[in-house]
N, C-alpha and C positions, 0 to 999 in steps of 0.2 A: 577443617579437613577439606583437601580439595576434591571436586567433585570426578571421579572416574569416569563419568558419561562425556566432560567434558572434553577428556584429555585421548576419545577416538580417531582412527585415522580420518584424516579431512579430505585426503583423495588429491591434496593438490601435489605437484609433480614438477621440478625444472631444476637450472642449475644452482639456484641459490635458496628452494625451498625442499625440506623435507617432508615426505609424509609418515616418518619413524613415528609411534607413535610416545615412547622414550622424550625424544626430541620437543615434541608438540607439550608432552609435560612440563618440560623444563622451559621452556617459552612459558608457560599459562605460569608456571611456579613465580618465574622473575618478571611478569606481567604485575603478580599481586603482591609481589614485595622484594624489593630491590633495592639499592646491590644486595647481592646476596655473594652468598660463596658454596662452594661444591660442598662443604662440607651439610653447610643449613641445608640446601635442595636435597642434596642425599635422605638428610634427616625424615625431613619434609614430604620425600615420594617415597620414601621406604625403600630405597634403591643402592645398590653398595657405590660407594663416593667413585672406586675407581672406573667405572661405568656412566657415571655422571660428567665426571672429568673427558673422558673420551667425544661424549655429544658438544657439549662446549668448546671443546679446543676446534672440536669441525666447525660447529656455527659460529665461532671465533672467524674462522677463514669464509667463510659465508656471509661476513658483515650484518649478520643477526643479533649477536652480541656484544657487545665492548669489554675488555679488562680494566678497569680503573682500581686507584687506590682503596678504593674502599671495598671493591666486589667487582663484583660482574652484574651488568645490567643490561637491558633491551635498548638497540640501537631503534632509529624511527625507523627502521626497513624493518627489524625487528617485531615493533611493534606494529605495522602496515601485516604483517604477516598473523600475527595472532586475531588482528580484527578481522581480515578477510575470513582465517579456519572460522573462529564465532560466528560469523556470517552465514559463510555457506552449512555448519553444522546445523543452525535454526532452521535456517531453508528449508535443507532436506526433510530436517523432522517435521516440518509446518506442513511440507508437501505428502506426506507419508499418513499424517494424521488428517490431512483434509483431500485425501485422493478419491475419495467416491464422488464429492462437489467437483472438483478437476476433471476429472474425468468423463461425468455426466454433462459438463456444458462445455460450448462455444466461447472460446477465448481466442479465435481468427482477430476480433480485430481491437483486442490488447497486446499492443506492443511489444516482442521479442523481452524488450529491455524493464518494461514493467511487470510480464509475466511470472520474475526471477521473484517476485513479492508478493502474488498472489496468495503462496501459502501463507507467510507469515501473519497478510493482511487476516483473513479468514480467522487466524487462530484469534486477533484483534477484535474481533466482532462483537458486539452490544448482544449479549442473550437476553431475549423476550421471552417471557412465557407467555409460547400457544401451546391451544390445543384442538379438538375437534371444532369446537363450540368458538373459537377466536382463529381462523386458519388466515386472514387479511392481520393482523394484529402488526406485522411492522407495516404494510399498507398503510397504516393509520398513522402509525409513528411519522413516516415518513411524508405523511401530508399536515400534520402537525408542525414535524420540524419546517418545511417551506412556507407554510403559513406564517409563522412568528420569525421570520431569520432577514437580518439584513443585510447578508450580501448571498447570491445564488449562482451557482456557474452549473451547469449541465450540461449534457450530452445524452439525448433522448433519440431511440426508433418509435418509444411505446408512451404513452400518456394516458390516465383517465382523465374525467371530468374532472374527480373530485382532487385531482395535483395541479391541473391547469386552475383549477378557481381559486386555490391556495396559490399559488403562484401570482397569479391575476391580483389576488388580495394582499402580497408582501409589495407586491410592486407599488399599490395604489396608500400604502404605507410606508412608502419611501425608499425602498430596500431596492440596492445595486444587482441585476439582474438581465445574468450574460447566458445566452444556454447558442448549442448546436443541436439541430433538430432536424428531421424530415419532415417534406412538406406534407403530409401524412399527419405528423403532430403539429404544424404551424396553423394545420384549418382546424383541428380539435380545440385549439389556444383561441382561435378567432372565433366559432362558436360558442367560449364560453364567454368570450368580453363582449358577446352582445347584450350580457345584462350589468356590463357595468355604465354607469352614468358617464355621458361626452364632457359635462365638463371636467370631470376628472382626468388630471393629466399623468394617467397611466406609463404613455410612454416616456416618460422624460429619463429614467434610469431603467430603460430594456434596450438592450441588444439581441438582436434572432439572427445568427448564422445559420445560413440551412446547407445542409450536405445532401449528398447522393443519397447514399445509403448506409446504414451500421448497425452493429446486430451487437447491442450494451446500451444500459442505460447508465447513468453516472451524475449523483447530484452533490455537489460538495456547498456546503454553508462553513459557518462560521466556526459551526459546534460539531458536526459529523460529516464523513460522508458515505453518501449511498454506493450501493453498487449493486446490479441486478445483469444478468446473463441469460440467453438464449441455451435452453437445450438442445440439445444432437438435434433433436428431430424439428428445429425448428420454431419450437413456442416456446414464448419468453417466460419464465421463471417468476408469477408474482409472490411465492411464498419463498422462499428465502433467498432475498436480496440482502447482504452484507452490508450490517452499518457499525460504522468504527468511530466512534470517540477521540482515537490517541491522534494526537497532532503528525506524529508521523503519517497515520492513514490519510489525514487532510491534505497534507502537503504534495501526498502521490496523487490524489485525485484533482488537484489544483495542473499538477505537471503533464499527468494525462489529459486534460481540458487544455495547456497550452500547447500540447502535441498535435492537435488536430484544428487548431484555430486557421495554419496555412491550409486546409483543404477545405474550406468554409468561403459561403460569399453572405455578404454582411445585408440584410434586406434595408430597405430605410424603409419608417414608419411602419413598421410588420403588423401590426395588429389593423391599423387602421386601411393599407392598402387594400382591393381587390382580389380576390383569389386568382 
């Protein structure tokens, strides 16, 4: 049974997309089983055949559909159009369901272009149980996962000790380790490497971009990534920073990490230079 939620108007608009909501059925109908014919789709949506017929013969002329001997089936523009409605339908509902986080922070300086996946990201999210008694508890997580991970990319305003030492300690275990920081967090990083051993060559896999200024944290490994945000008013959010598992959320936080690598100046020897 195909799902009715599915088949809402998508709000998209132009000369060769409809937003009937008719039309957007019979797209998703011959998305999931193709060719088909007016008569099956009819069946299918519970819709009289001669009404069915009428949308096809339009997205006939709209290059959404093809008539072949066998049926009728979704051209690639076609199906370009069904992914986008699926797209943007998740979106909104992702944005809808995760609007009090949206709302309550600072997303200045996540990109326009990545912003369009915040919700979904959110819905993505690794659920921890906290409580009163455990309120750092993905704090932990998250110095954990840096501790044990072999390769690190960041994007830091904020840092504790206890994620610089864990950092400090994937590095001096060999682990590939690129971050963008303030110099704010570049001397936090250097007061902790005063207690590790000189002959250990810490630096041979660390890179430290430092930037101006930015109001996000962002740590992607291998296996998750982080994501922490500044509230309205300013202070950064250590209790629910977003951590995502699905490869998808890695890949965005990889792309966001190479969005801001041109506004970065590269230190040489970061730890071991002078402040």
């Amino acid at each position: 049974m195909l799902s009715e939620e599915r088949y809402k108007d998508a709000g998209i608009n132009g000369n060769s997309t409809t937003s009937s909501s008719l039309k957007t059925k019979v797209l998703h109908s011959l998305m999931e089983n193709s060719p088909s014919s007016t008569k099956i789709i009819s069946s299918k949506l519970d819709v009289h055949q001669s009404s069915i017929s009428h949308v096809v013969k339009d997205m006939v002329r709209q290059d959404l559909i093809a008539k072949t001997d066998k049926g009728y089936m979704l051209t690639n523009i076609g199906r370009l159009h069904v992914t986008i409605m699926d797209s943007l339908h998740a979106t909104f509902g992702a944005i809808e369901r995760q609007k009090d986080f949206i709302l309550s922070h600072n997303l200045f300086d996540v990109p326009m272009k990545f912003q369009t996946q915040v919700g979904i990201i959110c819905n993505q999210q690794e659920q921890l149980n906290t409580d009163i008694s455990t309120p750092f508890r993905k704090q932990e997580y998250l110095t954990n996962s840096l501790k044990n991970s072999n390769e690190i990319r960041g994007i830091s305003s904020v840092i504790s000790s206890e994620h610089a030492r864990a950092i400090i300690h994937a590095i001096k275990q060999g682990a590939d380790v690129d971050m963008i920081i303030t110099d704010r967090v570049l001397q936090v990083l250097k007061d902790e490497y005063t207690a590790v051993p000189r002959e250990t060559p810490v630096c041979r896999n660390l890179k430290i971009r430092c930037i101006d200024e930015i109001k996000l944290s962002l740590w992607v490994t291998e296996k998750n990534m982080f994501l922490g945000l500044h509230r309205l008013d300013g202070s950064y959010d250590f209790e629910n920073i977003i951590i995502c598992k699905d490869q998808d959320a890695i890949e965005w936080g990889h792309m966001l990490f190479r969005h801001y690598l041109g506004r970065t100046k590269l230190i040489n020897d970061p730890l071991l230079s002078s402040s």
